[in-house]
C-alpha positions as CSV (number, residue, x, y, z in Angstrom):
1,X,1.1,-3.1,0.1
2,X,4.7,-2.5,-1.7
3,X,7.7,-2.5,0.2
4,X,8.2,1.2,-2.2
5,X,5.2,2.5,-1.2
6,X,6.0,2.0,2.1
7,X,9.4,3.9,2.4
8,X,7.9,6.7,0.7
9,X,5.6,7.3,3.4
10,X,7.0,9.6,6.3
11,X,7.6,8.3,9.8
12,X,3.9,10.0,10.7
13,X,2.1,8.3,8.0
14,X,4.1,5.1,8.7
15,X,2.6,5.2,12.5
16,X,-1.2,5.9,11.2
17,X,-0.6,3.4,8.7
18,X,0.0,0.6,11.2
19,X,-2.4,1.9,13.5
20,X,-5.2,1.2,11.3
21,X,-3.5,-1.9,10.1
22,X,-3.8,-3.5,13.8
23,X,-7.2,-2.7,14.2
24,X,-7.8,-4.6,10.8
25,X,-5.9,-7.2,12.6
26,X,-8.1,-7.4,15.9
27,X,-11.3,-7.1,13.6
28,X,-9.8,-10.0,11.6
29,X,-9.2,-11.9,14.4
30,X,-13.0,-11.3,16.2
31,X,-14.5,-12.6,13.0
32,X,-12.4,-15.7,13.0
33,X,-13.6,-16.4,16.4
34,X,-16.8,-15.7,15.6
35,X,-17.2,-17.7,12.2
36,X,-17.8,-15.1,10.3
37,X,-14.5,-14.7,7.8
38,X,-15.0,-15.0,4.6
39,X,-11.5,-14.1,3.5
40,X,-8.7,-15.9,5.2
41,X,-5.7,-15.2,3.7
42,X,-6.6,-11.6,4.5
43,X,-5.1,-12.1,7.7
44,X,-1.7,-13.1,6.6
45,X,-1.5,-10.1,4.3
46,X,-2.2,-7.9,7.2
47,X,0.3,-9.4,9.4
48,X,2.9,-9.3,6.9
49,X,1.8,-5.4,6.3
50,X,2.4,-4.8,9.6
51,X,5.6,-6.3,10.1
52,X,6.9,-4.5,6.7
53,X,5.6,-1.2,8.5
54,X,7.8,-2.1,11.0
55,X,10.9,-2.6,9.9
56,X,10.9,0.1,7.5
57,X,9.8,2.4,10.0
58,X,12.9,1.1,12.3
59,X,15.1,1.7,9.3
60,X,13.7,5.5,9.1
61,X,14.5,6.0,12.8
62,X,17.8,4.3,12.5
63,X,18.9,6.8,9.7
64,X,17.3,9.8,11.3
65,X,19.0,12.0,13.6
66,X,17.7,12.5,16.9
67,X,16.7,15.6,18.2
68,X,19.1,16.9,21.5
């Protein structure tokens, strides 16, 4: 995923976005246990993902006024 695409999602998309990103992550991570990955550096892009998510999504908060 694009650092682009990523800040043109909205803060709601951003949050589903990752949601479904960390259960990739946890499904990833069953199948390593299990012996069953096939693609490895599948986990690394997902981990990155999520950590792009992230920080953009703290960046969108940052500049966003809060609500009194």
């Amino acid at each position: 995923m694009k650092a682009a695409d990523v800040r043109s999602m909205t803060l709601d998309q951003l949050n589903d976005e990752l949601l479904k990103l960390k259960k990739e992550r946890f499904n990833l991570r069953f199948q390593r246990a299990t012996g069953q990955l096939e693609n490895t550096a599948r986990v690394r892009q997902v981990r990155r993902d999520i950590a792009r998510i992230q920080t953009i999504a703290r960046q969108k908060q940052a500049v966003q006024p809060r609500a009194k």
